[in-house]
KEVODO-439132 format. One record per residue (C-alpha): residue number from 1; residue in three letters; x, y, z. Coordinates in Angstrom, 1 decimal, padded with zeros to 4 digits. Each point is the difference from the previous one (the first is absolute). Last residue first. Example, Ala and Ser with C-alpha at 12.3 -4.5 7.8 and 13.67 -1.06 7.14 Angstrom:
REM KEVODO-439132
+-----+---------+--------+--------+--------+
: num : residuo :   east :  north :     up :
+-----+---------+--------+--------+--------+
:   2 :     SER :  013.7 : -001.1 :  007.1 :
:   1 :     ALA : -001.4 : -003.4 :  000.7 :
+-----+---------+--------+--------+--------+
***
This chain:
REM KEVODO-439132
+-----+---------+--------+--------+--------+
: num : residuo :   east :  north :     up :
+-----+---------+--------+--------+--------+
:  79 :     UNK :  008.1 : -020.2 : -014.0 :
:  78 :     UNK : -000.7 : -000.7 :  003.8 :
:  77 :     UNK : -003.1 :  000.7 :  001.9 :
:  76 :     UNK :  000.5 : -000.2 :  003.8 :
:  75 :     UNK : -003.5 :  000.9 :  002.6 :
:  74 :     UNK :  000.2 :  001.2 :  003.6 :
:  73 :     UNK : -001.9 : -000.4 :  002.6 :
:  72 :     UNK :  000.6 :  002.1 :  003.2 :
:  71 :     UNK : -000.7 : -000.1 :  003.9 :
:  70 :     UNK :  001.9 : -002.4 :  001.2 :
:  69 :     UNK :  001.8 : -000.8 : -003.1 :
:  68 :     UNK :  002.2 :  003.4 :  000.0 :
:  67 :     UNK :  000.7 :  000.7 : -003.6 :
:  66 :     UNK :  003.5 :  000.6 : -002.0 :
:  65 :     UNK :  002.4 : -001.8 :  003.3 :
:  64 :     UNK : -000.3 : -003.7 :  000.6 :
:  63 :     UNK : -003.3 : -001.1 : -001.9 :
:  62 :     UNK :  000.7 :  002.3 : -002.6 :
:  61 :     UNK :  003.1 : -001.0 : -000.9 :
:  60 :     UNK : -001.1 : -003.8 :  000.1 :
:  59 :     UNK : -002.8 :  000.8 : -002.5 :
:  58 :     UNK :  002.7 :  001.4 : -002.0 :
:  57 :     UNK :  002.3 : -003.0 :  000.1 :
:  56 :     UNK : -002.9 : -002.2 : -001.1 :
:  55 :     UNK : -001.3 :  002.4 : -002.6 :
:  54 :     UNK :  003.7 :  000.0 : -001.7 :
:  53 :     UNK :  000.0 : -003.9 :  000.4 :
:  52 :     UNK : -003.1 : -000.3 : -001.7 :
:  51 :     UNK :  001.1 :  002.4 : -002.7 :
:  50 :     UNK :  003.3 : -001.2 : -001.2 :
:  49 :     UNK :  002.3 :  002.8 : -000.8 :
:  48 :     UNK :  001.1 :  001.2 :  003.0 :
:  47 :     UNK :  002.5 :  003.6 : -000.3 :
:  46 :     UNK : -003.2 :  001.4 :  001.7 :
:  45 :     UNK : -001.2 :  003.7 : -000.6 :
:  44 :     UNK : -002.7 :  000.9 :  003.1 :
:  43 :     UNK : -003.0 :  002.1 :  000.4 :
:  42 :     UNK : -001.4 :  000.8 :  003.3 :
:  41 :     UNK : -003.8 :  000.9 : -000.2 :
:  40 :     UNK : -001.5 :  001.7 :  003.5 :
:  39 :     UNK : -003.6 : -000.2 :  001.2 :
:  38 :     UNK : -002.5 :  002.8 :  001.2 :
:  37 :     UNK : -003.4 : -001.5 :  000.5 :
:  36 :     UNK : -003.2 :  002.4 : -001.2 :
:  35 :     UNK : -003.8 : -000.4 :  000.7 :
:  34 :     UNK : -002.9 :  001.4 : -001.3 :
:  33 :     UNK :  000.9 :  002.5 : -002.6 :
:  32 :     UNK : -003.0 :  001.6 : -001.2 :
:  31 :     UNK :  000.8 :  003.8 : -000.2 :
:  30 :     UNK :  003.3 :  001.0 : -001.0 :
:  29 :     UNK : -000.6 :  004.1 :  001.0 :
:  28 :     UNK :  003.4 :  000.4 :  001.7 :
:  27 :     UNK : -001.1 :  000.1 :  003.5 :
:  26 :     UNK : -001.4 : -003.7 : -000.7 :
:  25 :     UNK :  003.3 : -000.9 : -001.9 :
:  24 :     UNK :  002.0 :  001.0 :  003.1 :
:  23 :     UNK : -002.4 : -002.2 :  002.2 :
:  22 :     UNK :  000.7 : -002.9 : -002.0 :
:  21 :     UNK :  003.9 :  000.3 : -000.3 :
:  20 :     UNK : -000.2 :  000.5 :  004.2 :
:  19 :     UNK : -002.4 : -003.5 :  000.1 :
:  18 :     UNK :  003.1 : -001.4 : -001.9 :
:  17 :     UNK :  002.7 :  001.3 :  002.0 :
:  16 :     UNK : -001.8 : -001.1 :  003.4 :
:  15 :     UNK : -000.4 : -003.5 : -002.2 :
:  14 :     UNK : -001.7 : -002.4 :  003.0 :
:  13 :     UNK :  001.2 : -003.6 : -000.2 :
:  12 :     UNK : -003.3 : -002.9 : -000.1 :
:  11 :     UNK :  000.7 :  000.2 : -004.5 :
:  10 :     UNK :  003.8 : -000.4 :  000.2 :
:   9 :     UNK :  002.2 :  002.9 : -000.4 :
:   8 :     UNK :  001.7 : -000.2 : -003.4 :
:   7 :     UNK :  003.4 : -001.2 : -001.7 :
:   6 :     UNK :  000.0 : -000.5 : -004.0 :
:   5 :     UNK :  003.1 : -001.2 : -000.7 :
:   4 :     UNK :  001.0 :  000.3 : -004.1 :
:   3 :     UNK :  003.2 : -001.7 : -001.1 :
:   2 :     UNK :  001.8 :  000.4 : -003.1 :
:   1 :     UNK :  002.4 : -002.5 : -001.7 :
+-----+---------+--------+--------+--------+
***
C-alpha cells in the first residue's frame, strides 16, 4: 500500500522559502503570482494492507517525526 503525507507550514507561519520562490518568479518575468508556500511531499511504500490502519500508522509517523505539529499541518492520502 502507498502512502502520500502532505506536510506544510500552517497559514499564521511565515514561508522565507516561499516569499524567496515569489520573488524569483518576479525577476523572471511570472507576473501575477500573489502569494507562494513552500511545502514538502514524502511518499511512502507500506507492507499494510488495510487502509484505515495504514492511515492511522501514518498519521502517527507524522505526528512524531515527518512534520513538526507546532507549526505544520499535514495531510495522509493512502491508496
Amino acid at each position: 500500500m502507498k502512502a502520500t503525507v502532505h506536510v506544510m507550514l500552517k497559514q499564521a507561519v511565515l514561508d522565507p522559502q516561499g516569499e524567496a520562490v515569489k520573488t524569483a518568479l518576479g525577476a523572471l518575468g511570472f507576473e501575477g503570482v500573489e502569494a507562494v508556500r513552500q511545502g514538502k511531499v514524502i511518499e511512502l511504500d507500506l507492507a499494510e494492507t488495510d487502509a484505515e490502519a495504514a492511515r492511522a500508522a501514518v498519521t502517527a509517523m507524522c505526528e512524531k517525526l515527518l512534520a513538526n505539529t507546532v507549526i505544520e499541518s499535514f495531510r495522509v492520502e493512502v491508496a
